[in-house]
VOPAGU-2260 file (C-alpha; in pm, 1 decimal, decimal comma):
REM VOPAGU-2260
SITE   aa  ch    i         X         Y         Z
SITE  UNK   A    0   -1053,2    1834,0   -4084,8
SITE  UNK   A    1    -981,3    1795,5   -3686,2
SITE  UNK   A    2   -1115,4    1492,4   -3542,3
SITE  UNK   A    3   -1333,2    1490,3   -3267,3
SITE  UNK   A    4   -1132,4    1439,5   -2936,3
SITE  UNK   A    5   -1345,5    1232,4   -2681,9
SITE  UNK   A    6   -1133,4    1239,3   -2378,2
SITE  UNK   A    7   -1209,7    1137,6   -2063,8
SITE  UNK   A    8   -1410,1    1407,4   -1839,5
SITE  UNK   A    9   -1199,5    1501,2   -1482,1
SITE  UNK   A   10   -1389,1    1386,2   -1225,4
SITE  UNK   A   11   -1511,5    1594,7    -951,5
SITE  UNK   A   12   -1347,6    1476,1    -671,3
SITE  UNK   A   13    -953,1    1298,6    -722,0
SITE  UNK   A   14    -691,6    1221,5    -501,2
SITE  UNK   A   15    -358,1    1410,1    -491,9
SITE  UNK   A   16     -92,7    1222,7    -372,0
SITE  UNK   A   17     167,7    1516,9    -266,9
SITE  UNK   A   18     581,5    1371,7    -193,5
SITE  UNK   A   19     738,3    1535,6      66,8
SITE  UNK   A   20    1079,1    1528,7       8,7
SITE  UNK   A   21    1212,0    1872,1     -52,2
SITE  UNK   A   22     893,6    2078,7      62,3
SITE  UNK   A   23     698,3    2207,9     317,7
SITE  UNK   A   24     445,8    1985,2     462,7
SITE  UNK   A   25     121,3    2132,2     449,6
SITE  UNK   A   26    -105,2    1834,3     476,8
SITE  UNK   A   27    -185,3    1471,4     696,2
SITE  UNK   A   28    -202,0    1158,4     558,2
SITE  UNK   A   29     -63,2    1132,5     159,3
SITE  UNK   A   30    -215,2    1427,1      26,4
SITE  UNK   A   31    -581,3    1599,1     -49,0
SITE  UNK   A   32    -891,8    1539,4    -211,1
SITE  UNK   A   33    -910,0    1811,0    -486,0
SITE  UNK   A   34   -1266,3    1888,1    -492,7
SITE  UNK   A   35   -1476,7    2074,9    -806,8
SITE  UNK   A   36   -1698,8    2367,8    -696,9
SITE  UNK   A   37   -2029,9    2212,6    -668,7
SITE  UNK   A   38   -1906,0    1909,6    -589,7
SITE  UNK   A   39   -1915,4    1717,7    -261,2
SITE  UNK   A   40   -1698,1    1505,4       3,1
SITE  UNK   A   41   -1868,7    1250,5     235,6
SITE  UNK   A   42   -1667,3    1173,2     573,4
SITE  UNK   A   43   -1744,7     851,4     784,9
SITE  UNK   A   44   -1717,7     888,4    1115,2
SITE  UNK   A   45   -1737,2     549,5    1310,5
SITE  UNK   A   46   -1468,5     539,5    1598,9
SITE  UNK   A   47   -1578,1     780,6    1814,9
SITE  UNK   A   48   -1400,6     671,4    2140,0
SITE  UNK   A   49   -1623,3     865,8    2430,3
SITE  UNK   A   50   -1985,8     997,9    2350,4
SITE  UNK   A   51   -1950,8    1368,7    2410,1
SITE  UNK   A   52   -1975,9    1691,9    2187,1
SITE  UNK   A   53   -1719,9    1716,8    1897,1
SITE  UNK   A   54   -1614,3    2057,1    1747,8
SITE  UNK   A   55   -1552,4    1937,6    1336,9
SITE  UNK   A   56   -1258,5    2102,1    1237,0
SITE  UNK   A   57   -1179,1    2147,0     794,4
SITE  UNK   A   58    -842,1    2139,9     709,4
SITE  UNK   A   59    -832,6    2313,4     338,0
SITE  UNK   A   60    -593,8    2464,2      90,2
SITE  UNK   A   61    -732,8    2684,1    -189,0
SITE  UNK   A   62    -594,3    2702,0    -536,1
SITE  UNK   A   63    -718,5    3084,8    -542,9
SITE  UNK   A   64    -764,9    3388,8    -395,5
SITE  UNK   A   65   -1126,9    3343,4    -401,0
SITE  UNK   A   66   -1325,7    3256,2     -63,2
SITE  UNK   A   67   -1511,1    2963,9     -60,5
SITE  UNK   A   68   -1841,7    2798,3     148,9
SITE  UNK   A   69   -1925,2    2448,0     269,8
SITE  UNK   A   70   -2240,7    2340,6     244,9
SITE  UNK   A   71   -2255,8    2076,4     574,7
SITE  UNK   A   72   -2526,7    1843,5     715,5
SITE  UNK   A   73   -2457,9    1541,2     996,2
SITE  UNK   A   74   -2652,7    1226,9     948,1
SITE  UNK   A   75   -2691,5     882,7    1125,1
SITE  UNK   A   76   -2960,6     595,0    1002,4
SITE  UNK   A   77   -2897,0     488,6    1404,9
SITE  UNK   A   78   -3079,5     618,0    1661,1
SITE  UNK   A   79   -2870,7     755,5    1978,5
SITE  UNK   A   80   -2857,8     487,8    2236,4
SITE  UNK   A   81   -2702,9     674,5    2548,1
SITE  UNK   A   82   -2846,2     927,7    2724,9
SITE  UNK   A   83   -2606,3    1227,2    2668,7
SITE  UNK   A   84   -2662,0    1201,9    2300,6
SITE  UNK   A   85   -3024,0    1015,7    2308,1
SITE  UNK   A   86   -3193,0    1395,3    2301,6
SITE  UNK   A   87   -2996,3    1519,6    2063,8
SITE  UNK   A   88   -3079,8    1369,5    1710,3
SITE  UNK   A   89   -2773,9    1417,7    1418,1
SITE  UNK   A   90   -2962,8    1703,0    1224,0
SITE  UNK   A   91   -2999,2    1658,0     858,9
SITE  UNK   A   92   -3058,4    2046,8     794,4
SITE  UNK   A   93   -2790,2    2172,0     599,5
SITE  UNK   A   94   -2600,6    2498,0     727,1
SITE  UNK   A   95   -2344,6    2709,7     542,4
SITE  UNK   A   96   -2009,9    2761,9     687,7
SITE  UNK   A   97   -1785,9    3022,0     543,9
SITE  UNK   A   98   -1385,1    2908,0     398,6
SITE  UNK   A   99   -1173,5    3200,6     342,7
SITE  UNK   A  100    -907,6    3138,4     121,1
SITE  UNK   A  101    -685,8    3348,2     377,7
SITE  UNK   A  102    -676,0    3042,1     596,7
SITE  UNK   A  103    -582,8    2705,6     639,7
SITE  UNK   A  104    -871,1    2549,0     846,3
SITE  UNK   A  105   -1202,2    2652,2     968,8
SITE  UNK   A  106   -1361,1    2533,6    1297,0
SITE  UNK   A  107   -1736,1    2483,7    1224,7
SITE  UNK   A  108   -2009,4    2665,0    1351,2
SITE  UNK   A  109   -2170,0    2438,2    1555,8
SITE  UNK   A  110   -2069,0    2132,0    1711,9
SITE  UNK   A  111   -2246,9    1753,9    1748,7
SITE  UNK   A  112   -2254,5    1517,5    1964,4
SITE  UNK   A  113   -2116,0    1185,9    1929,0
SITE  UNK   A  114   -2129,9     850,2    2026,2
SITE  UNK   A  115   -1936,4     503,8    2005,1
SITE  UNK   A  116   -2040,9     213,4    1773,1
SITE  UNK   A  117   -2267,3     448,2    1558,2
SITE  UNK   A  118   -2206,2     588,7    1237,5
SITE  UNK   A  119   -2252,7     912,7    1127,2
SITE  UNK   A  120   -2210,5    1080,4     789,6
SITE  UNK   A  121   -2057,4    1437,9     753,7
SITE  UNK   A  122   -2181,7    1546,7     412,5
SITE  UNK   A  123   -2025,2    1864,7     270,0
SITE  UNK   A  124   -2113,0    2048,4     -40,1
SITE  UNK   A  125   -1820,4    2235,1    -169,6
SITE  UNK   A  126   -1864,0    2599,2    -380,4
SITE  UNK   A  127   -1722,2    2924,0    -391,3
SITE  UNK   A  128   -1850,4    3202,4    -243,7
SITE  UNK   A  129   -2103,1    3455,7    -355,6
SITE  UNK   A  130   -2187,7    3349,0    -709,8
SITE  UNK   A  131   -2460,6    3136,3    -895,1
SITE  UNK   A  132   -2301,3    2974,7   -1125,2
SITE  UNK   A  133   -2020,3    2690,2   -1087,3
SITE  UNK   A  134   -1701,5    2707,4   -1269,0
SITE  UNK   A  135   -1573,5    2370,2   -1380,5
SITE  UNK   A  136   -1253,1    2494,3   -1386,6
SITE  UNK   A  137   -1226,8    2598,1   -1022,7
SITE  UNK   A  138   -1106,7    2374,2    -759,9
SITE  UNK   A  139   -1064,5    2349,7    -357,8
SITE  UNK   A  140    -794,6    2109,7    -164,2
SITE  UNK   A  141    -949,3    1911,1     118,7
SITE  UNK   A  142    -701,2    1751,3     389,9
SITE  UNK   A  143    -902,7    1629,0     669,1
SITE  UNK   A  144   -1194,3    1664,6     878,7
SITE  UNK   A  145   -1059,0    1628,0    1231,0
SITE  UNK   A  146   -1338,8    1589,9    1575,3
SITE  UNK   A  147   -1242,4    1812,5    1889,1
SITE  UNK   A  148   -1342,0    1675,6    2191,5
SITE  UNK   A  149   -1508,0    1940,6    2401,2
SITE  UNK   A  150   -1287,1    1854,3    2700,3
SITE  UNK   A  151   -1497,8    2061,6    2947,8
SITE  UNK   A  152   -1732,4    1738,8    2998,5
SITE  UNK   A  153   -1474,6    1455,2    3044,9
SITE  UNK   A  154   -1426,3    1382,8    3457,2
SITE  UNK   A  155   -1138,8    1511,6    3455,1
SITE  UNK   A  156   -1217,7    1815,1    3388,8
SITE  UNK   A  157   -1504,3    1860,5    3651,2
SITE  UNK   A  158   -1437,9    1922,1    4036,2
SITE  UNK   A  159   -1174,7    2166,4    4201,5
SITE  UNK   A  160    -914,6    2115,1    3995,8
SITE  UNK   A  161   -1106,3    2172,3    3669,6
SITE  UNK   A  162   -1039,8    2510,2    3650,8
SITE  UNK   A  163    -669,7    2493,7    3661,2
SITE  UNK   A  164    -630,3    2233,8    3377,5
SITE  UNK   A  165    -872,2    2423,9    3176,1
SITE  UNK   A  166    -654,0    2747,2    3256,3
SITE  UNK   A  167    -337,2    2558,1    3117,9
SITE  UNK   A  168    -482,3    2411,7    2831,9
SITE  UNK   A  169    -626,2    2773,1    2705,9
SITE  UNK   A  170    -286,7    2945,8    2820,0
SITE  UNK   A  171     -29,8    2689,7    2624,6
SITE  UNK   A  172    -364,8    2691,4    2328,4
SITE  UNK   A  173    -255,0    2295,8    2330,3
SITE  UNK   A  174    -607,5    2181,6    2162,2
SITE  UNK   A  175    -506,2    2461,0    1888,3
SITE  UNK   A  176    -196,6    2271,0    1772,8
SITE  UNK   A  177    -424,6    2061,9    1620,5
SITE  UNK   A  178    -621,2    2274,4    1373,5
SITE  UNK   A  179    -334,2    2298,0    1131,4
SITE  UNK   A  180    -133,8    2044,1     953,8
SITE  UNK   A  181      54,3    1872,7    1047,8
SITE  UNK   A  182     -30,2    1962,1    1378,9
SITE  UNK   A  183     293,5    2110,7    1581,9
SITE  UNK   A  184     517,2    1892,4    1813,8
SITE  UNK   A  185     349,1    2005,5    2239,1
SITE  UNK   A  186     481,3    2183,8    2438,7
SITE  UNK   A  187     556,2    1926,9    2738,8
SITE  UNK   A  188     305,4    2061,6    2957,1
SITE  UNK   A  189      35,7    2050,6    2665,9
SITE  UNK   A  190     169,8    1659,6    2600,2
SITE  UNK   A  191      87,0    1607,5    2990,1
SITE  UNK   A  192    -241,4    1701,3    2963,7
SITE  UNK   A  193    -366,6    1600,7    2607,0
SITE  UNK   A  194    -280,7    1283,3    2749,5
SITE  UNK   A  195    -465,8    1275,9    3014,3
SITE  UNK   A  196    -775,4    1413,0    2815,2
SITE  UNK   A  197    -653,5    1121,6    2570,0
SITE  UNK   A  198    -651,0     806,6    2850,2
SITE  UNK   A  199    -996,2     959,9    2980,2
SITE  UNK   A  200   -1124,1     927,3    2658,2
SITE  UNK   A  201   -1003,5     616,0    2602,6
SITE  UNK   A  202   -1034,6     452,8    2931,1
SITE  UNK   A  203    -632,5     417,9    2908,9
SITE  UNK   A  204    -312,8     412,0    2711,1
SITE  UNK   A  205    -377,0     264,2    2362,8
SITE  UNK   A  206    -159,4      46,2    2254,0
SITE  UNK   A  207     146,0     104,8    2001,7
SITE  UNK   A  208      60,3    -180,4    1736,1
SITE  UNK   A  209     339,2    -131,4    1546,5
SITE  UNK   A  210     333,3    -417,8    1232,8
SITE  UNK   A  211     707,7    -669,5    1295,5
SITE  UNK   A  212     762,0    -615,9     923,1
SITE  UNK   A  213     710,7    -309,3     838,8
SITE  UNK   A  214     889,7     -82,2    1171,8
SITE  UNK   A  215    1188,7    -119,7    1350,0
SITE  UNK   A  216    1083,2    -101,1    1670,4
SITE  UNK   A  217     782,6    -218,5    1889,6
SITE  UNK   A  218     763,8     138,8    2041,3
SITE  UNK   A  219     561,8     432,6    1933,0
SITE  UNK   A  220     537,9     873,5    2025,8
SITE  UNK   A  221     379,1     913,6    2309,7
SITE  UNK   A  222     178,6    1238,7    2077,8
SITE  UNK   A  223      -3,2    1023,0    1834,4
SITE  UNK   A  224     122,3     676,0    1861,0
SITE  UNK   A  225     327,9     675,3    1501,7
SITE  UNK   A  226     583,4     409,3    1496,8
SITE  UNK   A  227     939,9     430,2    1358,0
SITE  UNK   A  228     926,5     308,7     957,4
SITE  UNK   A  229    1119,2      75,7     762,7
SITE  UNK   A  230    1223,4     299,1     433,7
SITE  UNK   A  231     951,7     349,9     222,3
SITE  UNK   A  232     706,8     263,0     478,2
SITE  UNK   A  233     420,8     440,3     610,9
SITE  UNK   A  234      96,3     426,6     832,9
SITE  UNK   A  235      98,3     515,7    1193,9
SITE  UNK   A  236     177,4     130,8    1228,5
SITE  UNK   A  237     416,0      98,9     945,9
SITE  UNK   A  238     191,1    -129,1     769,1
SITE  UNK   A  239     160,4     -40,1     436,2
SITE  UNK   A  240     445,6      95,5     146,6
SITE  UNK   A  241     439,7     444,9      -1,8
SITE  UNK   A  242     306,2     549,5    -297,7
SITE  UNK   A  243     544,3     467,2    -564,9
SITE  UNK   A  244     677,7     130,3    -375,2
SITE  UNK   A  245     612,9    -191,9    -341,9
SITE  UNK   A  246     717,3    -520,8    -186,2
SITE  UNK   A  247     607,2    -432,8     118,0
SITE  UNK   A  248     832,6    -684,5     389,8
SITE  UNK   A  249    1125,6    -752,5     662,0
SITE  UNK   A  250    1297,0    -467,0     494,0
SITE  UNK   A  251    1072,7    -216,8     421,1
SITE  UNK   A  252     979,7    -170,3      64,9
SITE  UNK   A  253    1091,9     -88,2    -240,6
């Protein structure tokens, strides 16, 4: 007579840590979130540099040829304080937003508008596509949820010479490097003006921050800011070991 087998239930949402070494590099950070249809992800957003309107941006892989749908909403329990987003109250209302599985990220239908030292909440319901019922079995890969500045209402980008920066950004598509990941290294006039668009938003250069310990150098890539790791090391600051090290100090880790 079998026994019964009580094993633990897969959760709906778990981390997969992908290595690098030997492989294409498909996603940011140390892997995805593998989600269950049916299931959900809830972003943070909280360091929003410049209140402005933000395209959202879903970086996915499928493990299917099916299409899938997010289910999204935008929520804050804080009221807008400034006056370009004081009007415009984070909607709750959810709104579908198609995910083929032909593609690799999906710029959302609408965008929101954002502001510094508030937190918001971008919920997302995660299903496939044109059925009722949900299939434990069937699963989505979530890399990141990435916020586009909608440049056209930074200074810089106002005045006579508006049009022309706009024109070069469109031509050399330097905002679309960033919709898939790992985003591409810019072309040098695209790294000219992405940081210009990056000090405006900023109100300057930010500084490097790299940790003593953990990089070998106090300098950082002008795209992005990542310093130069010890081995095994990793964070845009060096600041933390890998998965599958440890001993995280003057040499790196282990």
């Amino acid at each position: 007579r079998a026994k019964l087998c009580r094993c633990p239930a897969q959760p709906d949402v778990e981390e997969v840590v992908r290595d690098s070494a030997g492989r294409m590099v498909t996603w940011t950070g140390l892997g995805f979130a593998r989600v269950r249809d049916g299931a959900g992800l809830t972003f943070r957003v909280d360091n929003v540099p410049y209140t402005m309107d933000y395209e959202l941006l879903l970086r996915y892989e499928p493990e299917s040829a099916e299409d899938w749908e997010a289910v999204v909403s935008v929520s804050s329990r804080v009221l807008p304080t400034s006056p370009r987003c004081g009007n415009l109250l984070p909607s709750e209302q959810m709104y579908r937003q198609s995910l083929p599985h032909s593609q690799r990220y999906v710029l959302l239908s609408r965008p929101f508008c954002f502001e510094p030292s508030t937190p918001y909440e971008v919920t997302m319901r995660l299903q496939r596509a044109g059925v009722t019922q949900r299939h434990p079995g069937a699963f989505i890969l979530i890399d990141s949820l990435v916020l586009l500045p909608r440049v056209s209402e930074l200074p810089g980008f106002h005045g006579a010479e508006a049009a022309a920066r706009q024109e070069e950004l469109e031509r050399y598509q330097c905002l679309e490097v960033f919709h898939m990941a790992p985003p591409h290294p810019l072309a040098e006039a695209c790294a000219r003006l992405v940081c210009s668009v990056s000090a405006l938003m900023h109100g300057g250069a930010l500084p490097c921050q790299c940790d003593p310990q953990g990089s070998r150098s106090s300098e950082c890539q002008v795209q992005g800011g990542q310093c130069e790791c010890k081995p095994h090391v990793i964070g845009r600051r060096c600041d933390h070991c890998a998965p599958g090290s440890f001993g995280f100090g003057p040499l790196g880790c282990s």
